[in-house]
C-alpha positions as CSV (number, residue, x, y, z in Angstrom):
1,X,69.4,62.4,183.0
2,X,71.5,65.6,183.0
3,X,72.0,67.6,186.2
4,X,70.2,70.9,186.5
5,X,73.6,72.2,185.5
6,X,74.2,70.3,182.1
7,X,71.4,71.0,179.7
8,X,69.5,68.0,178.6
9,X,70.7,66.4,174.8
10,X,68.0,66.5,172.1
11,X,67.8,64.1,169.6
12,X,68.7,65.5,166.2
13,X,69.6,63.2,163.7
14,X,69.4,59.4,163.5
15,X,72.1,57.7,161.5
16,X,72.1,54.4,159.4
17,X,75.4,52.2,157.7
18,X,74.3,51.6,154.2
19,X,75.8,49.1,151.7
20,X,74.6,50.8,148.7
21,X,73.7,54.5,149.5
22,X,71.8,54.9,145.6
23,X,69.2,52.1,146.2
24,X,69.1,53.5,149.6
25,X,68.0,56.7,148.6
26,X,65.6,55.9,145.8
27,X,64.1,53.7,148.2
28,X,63.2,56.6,151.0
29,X,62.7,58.8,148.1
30,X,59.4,56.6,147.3
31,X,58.3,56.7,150.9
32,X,58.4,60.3,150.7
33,X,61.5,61.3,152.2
34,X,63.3,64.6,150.5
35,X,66.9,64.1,150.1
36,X,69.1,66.7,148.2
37,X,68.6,66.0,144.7
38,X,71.6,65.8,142.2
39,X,72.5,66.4,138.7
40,X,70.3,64.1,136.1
41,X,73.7,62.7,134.6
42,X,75.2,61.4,138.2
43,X,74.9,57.5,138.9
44,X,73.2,57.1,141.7
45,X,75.4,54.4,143.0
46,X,78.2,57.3,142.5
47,X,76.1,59.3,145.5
48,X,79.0,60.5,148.0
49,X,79.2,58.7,151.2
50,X,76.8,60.5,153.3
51,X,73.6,62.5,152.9
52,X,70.5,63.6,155.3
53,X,66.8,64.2,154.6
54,X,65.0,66.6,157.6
55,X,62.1,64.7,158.9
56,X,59.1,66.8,159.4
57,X,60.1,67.1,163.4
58,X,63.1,68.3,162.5
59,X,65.1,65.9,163.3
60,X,67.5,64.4,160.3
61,X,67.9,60.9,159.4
62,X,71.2,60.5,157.8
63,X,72.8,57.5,156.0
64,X,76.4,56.7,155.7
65,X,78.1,54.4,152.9
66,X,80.6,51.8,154.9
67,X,83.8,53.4,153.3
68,X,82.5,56.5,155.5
69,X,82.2,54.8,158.7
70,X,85.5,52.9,158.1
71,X,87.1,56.3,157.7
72,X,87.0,56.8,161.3
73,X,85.9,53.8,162.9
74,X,86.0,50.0,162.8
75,X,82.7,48.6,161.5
76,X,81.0,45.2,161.9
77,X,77.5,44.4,160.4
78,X,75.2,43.7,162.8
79,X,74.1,39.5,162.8
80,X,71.2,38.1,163.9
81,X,68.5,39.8,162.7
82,X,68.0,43.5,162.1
83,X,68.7,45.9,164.5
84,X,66.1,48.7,163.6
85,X,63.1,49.1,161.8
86,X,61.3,52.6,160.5
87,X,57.4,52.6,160.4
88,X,55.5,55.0,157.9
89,X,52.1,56.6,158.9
90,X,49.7,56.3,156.0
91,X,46.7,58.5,155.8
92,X,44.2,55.5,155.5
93,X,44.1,51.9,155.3
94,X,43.7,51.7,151.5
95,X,47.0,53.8,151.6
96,X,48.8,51.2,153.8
97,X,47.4,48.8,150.3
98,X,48.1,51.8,147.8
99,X,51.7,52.0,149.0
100,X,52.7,48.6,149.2
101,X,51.5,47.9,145.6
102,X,53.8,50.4,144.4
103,X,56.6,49.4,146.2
104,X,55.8,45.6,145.5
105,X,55.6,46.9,141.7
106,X,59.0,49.0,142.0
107,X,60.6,45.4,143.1
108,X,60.9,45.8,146.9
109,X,60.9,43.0,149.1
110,X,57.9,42.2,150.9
111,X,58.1,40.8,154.3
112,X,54.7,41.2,155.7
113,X,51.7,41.6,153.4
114,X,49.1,44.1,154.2
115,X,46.8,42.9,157.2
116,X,44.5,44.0,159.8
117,X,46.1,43.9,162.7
118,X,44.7,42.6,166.0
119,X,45.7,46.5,167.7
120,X,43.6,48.4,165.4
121,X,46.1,49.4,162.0
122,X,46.4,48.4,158.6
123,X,49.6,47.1,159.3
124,X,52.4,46.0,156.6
125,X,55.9,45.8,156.5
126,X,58.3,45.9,153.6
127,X,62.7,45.7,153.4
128,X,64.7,48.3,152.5
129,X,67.9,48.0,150.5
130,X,69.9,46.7,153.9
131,X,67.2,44.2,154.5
132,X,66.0,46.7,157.8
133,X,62.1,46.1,158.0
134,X,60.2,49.1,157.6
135,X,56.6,49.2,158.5
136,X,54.1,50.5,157.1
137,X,50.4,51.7,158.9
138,X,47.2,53.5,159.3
139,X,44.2,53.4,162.0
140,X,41.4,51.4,161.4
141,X,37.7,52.5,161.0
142,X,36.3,51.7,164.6
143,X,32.7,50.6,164.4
């Protein structure tokens, strides 16, 4: 905790290493994420090494190609099992269903299928590009 003299630090952005920062992007993309678009003749793969999409709080989540993060610092992929995981609100259950159809359909890797969960969600979770889970949920009805 800062002392009454040194303001308090707000979290603003959240950053990820990436291995390849087009399938990255096109992968956020179809969760909804807005990143800066670019010209309709640029590879994606071709993307420069860093770019940020402003979450709806404000606060950014930014990924960074390894090249980048070797430009200033050394860089070792994390073993073991991910490190992080991102979980999606959906607006219903049969969006939790609706969602992972289209992601299954677009070729992402499943890793859970769509369930109810014992805590009250519609609960799923999928991979992204880096293998990082990322989950995907809405409430269930309550009887």
């Amino acid at each position: 905790m800062a002392s009454s003299t040194t303001p308090t630090p707000v979290l603003d952005a959240i950053g990820f290493i990436v291995a390849d920062m087009g399938a990255t992007v096109a992968f956020y993309r179809q969760l909804g994420l807005d990143f800066p678009e670019v010209a309709a003749d640029v590879d994606m793969a071709t993307l420069e090494g860093h770019v940020e999409a402003v979450l709806p709080n404000g606060v950014r989540l930014m990924f960074d190609t390894i090249d980048v993060i070797e430009s200033f610092s050394t860089h070792e992929p994390a073993t073991g099992g991910h490190r992080m995981s991102l979980a999606f609100s959906c607006a219903n259950p049969e969006a939790v269903d609706a969602v992972y159809a289209d992601l299954m359909a677009a070729g992402v890797t499943s890793v859970l299928e769509p369930f109810d969960a014992f805590w009250g969600q519609r609960y799923a979770t999928i991979a992204d590009p880096d293998g990082n889970p990322v989950d995907l949920y809405a409430a269930l009805p309550t009887s």
